[in-house]
C-alpha positions as CSV (number, residue, x, y, z in Angstrom):
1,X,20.7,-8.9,-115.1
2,X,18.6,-6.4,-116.8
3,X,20.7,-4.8,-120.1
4,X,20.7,-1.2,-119.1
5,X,22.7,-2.6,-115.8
6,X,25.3,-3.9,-118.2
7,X,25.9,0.1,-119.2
8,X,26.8,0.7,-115.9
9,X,28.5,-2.7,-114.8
10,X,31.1,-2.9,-118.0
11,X,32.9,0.4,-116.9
12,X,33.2,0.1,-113.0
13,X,34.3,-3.8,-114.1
14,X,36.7,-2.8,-116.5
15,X,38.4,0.5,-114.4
16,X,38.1,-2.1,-111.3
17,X,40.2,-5.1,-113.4
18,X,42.6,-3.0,-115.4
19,X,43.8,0.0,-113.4
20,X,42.4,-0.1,-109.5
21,X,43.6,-3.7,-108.8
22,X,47.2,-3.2,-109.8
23,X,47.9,-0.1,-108.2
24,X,46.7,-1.3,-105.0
25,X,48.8,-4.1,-105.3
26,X,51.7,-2.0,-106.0
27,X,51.1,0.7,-103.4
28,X,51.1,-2.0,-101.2
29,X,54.6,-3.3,-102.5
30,X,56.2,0.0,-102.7
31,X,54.8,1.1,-99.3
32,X,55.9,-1.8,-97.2
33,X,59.3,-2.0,-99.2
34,X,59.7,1.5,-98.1
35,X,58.7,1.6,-94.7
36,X,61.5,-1.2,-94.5
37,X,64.1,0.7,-95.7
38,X,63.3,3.7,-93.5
39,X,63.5,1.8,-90.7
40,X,67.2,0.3,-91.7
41,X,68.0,4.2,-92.6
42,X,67.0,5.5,-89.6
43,X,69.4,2.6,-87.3
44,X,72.1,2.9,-89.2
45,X,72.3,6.9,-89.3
46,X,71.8,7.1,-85.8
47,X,74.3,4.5,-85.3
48,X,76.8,6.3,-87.1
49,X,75.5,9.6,-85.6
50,X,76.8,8.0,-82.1
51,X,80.0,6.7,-83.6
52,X,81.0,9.6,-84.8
53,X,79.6,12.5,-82.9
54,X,79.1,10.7,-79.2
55,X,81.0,10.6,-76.5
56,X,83.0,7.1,-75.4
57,X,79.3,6.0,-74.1
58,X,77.6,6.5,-76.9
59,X,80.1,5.1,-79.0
60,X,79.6,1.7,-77.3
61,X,76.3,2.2,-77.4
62,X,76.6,2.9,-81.0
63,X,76.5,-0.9,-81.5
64,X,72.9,-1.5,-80.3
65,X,71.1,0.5,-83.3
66,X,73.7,-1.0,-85.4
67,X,72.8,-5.1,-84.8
68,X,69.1,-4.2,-84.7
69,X,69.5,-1.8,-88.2
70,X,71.5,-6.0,-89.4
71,X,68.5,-7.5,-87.6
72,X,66.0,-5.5,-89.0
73,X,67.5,-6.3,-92.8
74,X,67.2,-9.9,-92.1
75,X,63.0,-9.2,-91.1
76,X,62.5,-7.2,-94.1
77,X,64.2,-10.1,-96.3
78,X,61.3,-12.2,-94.9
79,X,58.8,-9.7,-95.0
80,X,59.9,-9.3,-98.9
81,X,59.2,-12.9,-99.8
82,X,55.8,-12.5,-98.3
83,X,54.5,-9.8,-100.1
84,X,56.2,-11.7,-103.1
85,X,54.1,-14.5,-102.3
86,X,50.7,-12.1,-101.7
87,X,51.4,-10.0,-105.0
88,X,51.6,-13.2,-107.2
89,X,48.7,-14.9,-105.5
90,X,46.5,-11.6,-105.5
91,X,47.6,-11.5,-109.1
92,X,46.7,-15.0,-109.9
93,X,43.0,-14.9,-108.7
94,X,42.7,-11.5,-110.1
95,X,43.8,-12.8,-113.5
96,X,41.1,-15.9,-113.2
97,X,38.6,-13.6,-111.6
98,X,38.7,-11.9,-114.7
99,X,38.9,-14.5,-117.2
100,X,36.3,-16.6,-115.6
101,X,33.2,-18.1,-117.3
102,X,30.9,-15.8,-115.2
103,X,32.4,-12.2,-116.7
C-alpha cells in the first residue's frame, strides 16, 4: 500500500476499531433487550387493564395476555443468551481482528 494511503487508512481503522464496533454491538444489545421488555409491558398492562377495568368476559379473558406476557419472558430469556453469545463472539474476532499480524 502506497504511504500516503496509510494517512487516510490509520483514522477510518482506528474510529472503525475503537468507537463504531462497540456501539453497534451495544445498540444491538440495548435494542433487542428493549423490544423484549416492551413486549412483556404491553401483555401484562393490558392484562391487568382487563382485570381490572373489563367486564366478567374480559376478565377471563384477562388470562390469555397474561400466560403469553409469562411465555414471552421465557423467549426473551433465550433470546438474552443469544445475543450473550453474538456480543462475546463479535467481540472476540473484533479484538483478534485488531490485534492481528496484518494491522
Amino acid at each position: 500500500v502506497p504511504a500516503w494511503v496509510y494517512i487516510l487508512l490509520a483514522p477510518i481503522e482506528l474510529v472503525s476499531t475503537i468507537i463504531v464496533r462497540p456501539l453497534t454491538l451495544a445498540v444491538r444489545l440495548f435494542a433487542n433487550m428493549f423490544a423484549g421488555h416492551m413486549l412483556i409491558l404491553v401483555f401484562m398492562l393490558g392484562a391487568e387493564y382487563m382485570l381490572i377495568e373489563g367486564g366478567a368476559a374480559l376478565k377471563a379473558l384477562s388470562v390469555v395476555p397474561f400466560a403469553l406476557g409469562i411465555g414471552i419472558t421465557f423467549f426473551e430469556l433465550l433470546i438474552q443468551f443469544l445475543q450473550a453469545y453474538v456480543f462475546v463472539l463479535l467481540t472476540a474476532l473484533y479484538i483478534a481482528g485488531a490485534i492481528s499480524e496484518e494491522h
